[in-house]
N, C-alpha and C positions, 0 to 999 in steps of 0.2 A: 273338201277343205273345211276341217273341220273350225267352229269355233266356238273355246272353250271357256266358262266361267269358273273360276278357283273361289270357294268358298273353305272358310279355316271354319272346320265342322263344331268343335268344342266350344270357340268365341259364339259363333251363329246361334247354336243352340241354347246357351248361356242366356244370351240378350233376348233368345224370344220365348224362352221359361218366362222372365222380366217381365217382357209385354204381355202374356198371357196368363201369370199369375200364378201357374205351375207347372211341374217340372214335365219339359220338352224336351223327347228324343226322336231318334230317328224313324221312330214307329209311328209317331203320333202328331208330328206337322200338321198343321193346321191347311186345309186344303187349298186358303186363300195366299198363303205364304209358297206353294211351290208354284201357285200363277205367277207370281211377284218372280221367281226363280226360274222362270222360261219364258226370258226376255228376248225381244224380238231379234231374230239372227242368227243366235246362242239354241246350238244342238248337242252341246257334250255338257255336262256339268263336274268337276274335279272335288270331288269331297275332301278334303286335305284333313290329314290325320285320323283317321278311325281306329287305327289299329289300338292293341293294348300297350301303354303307356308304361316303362320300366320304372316301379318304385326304387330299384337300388340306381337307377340314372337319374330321377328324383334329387334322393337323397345328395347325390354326387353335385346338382345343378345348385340345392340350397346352401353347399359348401363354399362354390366357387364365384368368390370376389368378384373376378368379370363378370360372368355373367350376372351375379346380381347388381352390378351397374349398371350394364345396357335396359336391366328390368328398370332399374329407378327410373333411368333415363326416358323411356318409352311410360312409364306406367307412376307418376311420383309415389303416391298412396302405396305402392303394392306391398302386398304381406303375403305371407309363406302360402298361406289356402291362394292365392292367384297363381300359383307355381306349381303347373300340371306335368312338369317332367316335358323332355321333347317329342313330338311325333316322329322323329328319326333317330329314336331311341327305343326301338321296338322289342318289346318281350314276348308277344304275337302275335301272327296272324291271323288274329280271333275282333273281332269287332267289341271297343270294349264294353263292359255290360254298363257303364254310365252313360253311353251314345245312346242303347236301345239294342246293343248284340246284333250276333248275325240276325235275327228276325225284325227286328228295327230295320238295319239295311235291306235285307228285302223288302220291307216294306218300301223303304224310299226309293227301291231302283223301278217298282211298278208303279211309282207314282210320277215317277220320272218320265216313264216309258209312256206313260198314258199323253202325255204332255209332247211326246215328242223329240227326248234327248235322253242320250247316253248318259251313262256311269263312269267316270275313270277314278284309279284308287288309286295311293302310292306304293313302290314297293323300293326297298331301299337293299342295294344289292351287296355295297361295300361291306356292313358291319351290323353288328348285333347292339343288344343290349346286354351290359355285364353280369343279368341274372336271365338270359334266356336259357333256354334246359338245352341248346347244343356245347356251350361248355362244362353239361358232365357227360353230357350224352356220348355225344358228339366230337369231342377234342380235335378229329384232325382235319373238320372245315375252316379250322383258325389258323391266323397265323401265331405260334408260340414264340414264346422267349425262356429267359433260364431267370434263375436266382439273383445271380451276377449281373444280366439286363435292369434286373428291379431295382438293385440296389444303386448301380449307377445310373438309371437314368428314371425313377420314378412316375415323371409325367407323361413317360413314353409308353408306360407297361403298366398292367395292372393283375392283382394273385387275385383267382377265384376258384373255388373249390380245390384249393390244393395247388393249381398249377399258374402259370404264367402266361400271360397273353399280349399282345399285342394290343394299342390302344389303335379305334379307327383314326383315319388320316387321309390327307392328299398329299401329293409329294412337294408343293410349297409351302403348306402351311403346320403350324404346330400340329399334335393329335389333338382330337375331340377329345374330353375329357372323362366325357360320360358313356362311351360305343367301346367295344372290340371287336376288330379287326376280321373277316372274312377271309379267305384264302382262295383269290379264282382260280389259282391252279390245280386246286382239290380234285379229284375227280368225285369224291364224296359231296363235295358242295356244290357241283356244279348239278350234282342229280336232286338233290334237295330245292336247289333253286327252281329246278320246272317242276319238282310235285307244289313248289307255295305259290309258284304264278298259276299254275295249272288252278290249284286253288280260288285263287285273287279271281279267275276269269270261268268261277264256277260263278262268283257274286256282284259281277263288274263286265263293262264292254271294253273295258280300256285298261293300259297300266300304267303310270308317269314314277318311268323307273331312276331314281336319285341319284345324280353322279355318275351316269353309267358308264365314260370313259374311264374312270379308275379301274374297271373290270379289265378292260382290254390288255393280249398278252403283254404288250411292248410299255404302256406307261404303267402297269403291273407289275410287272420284272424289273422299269428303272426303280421304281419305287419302295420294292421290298428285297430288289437282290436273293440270294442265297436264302435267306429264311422263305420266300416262297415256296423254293425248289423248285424243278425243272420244266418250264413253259411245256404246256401238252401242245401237238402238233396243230390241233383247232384251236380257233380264237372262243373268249368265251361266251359268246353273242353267239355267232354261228352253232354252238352248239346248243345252247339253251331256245333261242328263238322256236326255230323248227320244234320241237318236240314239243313245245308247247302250246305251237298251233297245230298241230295233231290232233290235239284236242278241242283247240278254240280256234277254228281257221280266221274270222273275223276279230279277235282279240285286237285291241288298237294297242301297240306300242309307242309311247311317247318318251326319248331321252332329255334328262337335263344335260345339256351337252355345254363345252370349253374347248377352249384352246383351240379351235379351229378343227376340230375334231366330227363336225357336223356330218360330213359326206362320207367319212370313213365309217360312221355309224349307221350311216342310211344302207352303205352295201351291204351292213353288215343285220340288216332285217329289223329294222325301226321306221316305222312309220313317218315319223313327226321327230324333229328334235330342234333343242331353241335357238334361234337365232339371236346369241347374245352380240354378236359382231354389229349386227344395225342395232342393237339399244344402246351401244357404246358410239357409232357412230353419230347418232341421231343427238344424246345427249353432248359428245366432246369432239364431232369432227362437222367437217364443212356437206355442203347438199353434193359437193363434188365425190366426195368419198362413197356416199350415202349412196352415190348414182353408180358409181361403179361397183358398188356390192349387188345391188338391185341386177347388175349386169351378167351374174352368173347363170347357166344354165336353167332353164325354165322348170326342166323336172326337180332340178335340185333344188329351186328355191319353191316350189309344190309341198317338199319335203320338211321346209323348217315352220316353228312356230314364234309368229312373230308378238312381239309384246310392249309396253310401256314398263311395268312393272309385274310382280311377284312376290311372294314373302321372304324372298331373298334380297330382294333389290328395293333401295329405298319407295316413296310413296311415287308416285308420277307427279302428284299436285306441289311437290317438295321439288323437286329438279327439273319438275318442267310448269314451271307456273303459268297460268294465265294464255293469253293465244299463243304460247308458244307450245305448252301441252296439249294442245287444241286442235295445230297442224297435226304434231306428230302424230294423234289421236287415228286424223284422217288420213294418213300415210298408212301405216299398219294396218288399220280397218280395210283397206282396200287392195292392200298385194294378195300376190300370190301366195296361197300356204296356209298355213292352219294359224287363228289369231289365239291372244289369250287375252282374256277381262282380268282382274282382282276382285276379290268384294273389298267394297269402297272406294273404288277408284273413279266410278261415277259419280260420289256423292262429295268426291274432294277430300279425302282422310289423310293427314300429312304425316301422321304417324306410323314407322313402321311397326308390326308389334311383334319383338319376339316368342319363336313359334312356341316356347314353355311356358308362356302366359297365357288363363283362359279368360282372361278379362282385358280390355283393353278400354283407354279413355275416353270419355264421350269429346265429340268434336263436334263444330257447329257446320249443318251441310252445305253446302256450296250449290246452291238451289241456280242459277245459271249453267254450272256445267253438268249438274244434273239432267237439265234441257239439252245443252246442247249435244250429250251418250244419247237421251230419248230419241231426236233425232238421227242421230249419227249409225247406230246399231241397224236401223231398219235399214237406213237407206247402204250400208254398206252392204247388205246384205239380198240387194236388187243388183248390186252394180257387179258382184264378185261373179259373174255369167260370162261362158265365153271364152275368147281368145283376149289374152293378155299379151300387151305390148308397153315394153319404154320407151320414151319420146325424149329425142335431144332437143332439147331447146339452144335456138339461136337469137344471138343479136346483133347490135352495130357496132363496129370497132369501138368506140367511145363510150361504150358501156356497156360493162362487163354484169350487170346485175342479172341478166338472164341466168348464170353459171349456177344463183341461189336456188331456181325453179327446178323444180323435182315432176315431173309428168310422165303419165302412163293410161291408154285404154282399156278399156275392157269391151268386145263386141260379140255378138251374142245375133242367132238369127232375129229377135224380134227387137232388140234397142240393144245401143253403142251408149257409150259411157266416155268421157274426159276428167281423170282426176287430175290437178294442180295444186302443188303444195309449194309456199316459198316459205323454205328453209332459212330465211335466216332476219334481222330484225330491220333490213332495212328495204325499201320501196323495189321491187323487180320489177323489169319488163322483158319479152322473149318470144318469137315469133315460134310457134309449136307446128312443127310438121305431120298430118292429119293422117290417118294410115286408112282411109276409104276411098273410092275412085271413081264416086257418083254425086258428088258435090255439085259438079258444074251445071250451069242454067237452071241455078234455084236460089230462092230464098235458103237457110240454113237457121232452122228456132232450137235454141241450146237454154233448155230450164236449169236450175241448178235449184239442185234437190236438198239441200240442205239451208238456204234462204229463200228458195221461190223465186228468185230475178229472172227477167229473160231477155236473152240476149238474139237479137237478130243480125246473123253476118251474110256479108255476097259468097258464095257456093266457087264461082270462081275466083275470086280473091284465096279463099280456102285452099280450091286446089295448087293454085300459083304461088301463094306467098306465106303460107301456113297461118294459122289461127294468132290473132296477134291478143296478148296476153297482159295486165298490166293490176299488181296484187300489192299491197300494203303489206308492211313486215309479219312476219308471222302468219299471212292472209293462206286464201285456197279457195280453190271451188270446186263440188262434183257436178258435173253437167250431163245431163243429158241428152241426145241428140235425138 
């Protein structure tokens, strides 16, 4: 179960040039700065954006209005030099030479290695950048268009080197303004794609592959119809994965995964994919929904990665303030499946910062939640052992507050574990039914590991009436047994 730290490479490096007074790449990290980066728990580290950065998607991002919006919005100060073009705006697969190049990143993956945790890179499967050399090269890895598409529909299509292409896209929302479009039914693209994971996993243990149900034949096909052309009989996962680990059996594959698309992705040879379904619960639905997500299959939820935020998703300290961030914090830290950290999500950053900006605002830390990830990463990180189990919680007719409690073990041959989270802001109580069957004729000493309290209950009480439970809004405990 892996658990992953997202670090935005360009911002990172930027701020500790800053702190060190000159210019800091991937080669040359200060050795006290990757101790700080292999925090307790945390076995994967996600570099977010190494690749080379498209100057003509640049140029495209300092054109468009919105986007320089969302920059003001996020950054007030910002001027043109903070606008590094997007990291999923890729020109290639070359590490770029202002990070510290491919020998910068090896350097940081042995230094990574020495420490104890993985490499993951991203690779983005939908679309190019509009000056990568596969549209001269290349032409029929893309999706095209004509004359007549540009002229009507401008924002949809874009002419390079002569010809007409496709802008990238998902199928509900406008196109990206700054990408062109991929073709997964290419049989040409599909072979290019395992020589540059093939690639990615000559300099990486992992790959956190972007949007990758767009690839899939069926939301493929609704989405580009007839300018695809005709669905090949493989999906395009099934055919890329395998060759790929051909060469890299151990490659971690990670999907940013929608739509409820998770399981479909997992058959189809991805390791890990996100569970945006409880970030959405967790933020806009009740502990009941929350509880029946958690209810799915065990392998399948081994499979997803669970998270508060991402650089897609606003801040956590922003939509989940205060001990309400704090539960959820402890819910996710302790399932089933692979977790995901942010940079800055421990230190409280309410900002999100668009991923074309290498600078982002200084903000003042939030030195209490920064304590309470210190604590929280270790000890999830004892409890995640073992056989996992969810707990229904019961109560008395007359009140219904147990329904907010959210509980689950983890048992392990040498220590059991009891997490409880209430889910919601007002007092619970819930009598929690205990899943061990050697309670009776004992005392029963439950630490919890995240305040130090100790709790002493009767072992047959335990057995007969289950663990009686009683938390403050937003409250939890991890206990151990």
């Amino acid at each position: 179960m892996a658990v992953i730290h997202e670090i935005n490479t360009l911002v990172w490096l930027s701020e500790l040039s800053g702190r060190y007074g000159r210019p800091v790449t991937l080669g040359d990290v200060p050795g006290e700065v990757w101790d700080s980066v292999a925090l307790p728990g945390v076995d994967t580290v996600w570099l977010m954006g190494v690749w080379q950065r498209s100057p003509a998607g640049r140029e495209i991002a300092l054109r468009d209005e919105g986007l320089r919006a969302a920059f003001r919005e996020a950054l007030p100060d910002v001027t043109d030099a903070d606008i590094a073009g997007s990291p999923y705006c890729v020109r290639g697969y070359v590490v770029d030479a202002s990070l510290g190049g491919p020998e910068g990143l090896a350097a940081a993956r042995t230094q990574l290695a020495a420490r104890g945790l993985r490499l993951i890179l991203d690779y983005v499967p939908n679309h190019v950048a509009p000056d990568h050399p596969w549209l001269t090269s290349s032409p029929e890895r893309l999706v095209r268009g004509t004359a007549d598409d540009l002229a009507r529909a401008p924002a949809d299509f874009i002419e390079a080197g002569g010809k007409v292409y496709a802008r990238g896209r998902d199928p509900y929302f406008p196109p990206w303004p700054d990408v062109v479009q991929l073709n997964a039914f290419s049989d040409a693209l599909r072979e290019a794609t395992v020589d540059t994971l093939v690639s990615i996993g000559d300099q990486a243990d992992g790959v956190r592959c972007d949007m990758a149900m767009l690839l899939m034949n069926d939301i493929f096909g609704k989405t580009w119809g007839d300018r695809a052309g005709t669905a090949p009989a493989e999906d395009f996962w099934p055919y890329v994965i395998p060759r790929v680990r051909a060469r890299h059996p151990d490659l971690l594959f990670v999907a940013e995964a929608y739509w409820d698309l998770e399981g479909a992705l997992r058959q189809q040879g991805f390791d890990h994919c996100y569970d945006k379904r409880l970030y959405d619960r967790l933020l806009h639905e009740s502990a009941g929904s929350v509880r029946d997500h958690l209810g799915a299959d065990l392998a399948h939820q081994r499979g997803l990665v669970r998270f508060l935020e991402n650089h897609d998703e606003p801040r956590a300290a922003a939509t989940l303030p205060g001990d309400r961030g704090r539960a959820a914090a402890v819910a996710v830290a302790t399932l089933p499946g692979a977790t995901l950290w942010h940079e800055g999500q421990f230190e409280g950053r309410r900002v999100r910062l668009p991923v074309f900006l290498s600078r982002r605002p200084e903000e003042p830390v939030d030195e209490p939640l920064r304590d309470f990830y210190g604590r929280l990463l270790p000890v999830a990180a004892a409890v995640r052992r073992g056989d996992w189990r969810l707990l229904t919680p019961t109560g008395r007719p007359d009140n219904d507050t147990h329904r907010d409690l959210l509980a689950w073990t983890w048992t392990h041959a040498d220590a059991r574990h009891l997490v409880v989270v209430n889910d919601s802001d007002r007092p619970a109580r819930a009598r929690l039914p205990l899943p061990w069957d050697d309670l009776r004729g004992r005392v029963c000493r439950a630490t919890d590991l995240l305040t130090g309290e100790v709790y002493d209950r009767d072992g047959d009480e335990l057995a007969d009436c289950g663990l009686f439970v009683s938390l403050g809004g937003w409250g939890y405990h991890v206990l151990k047994w």
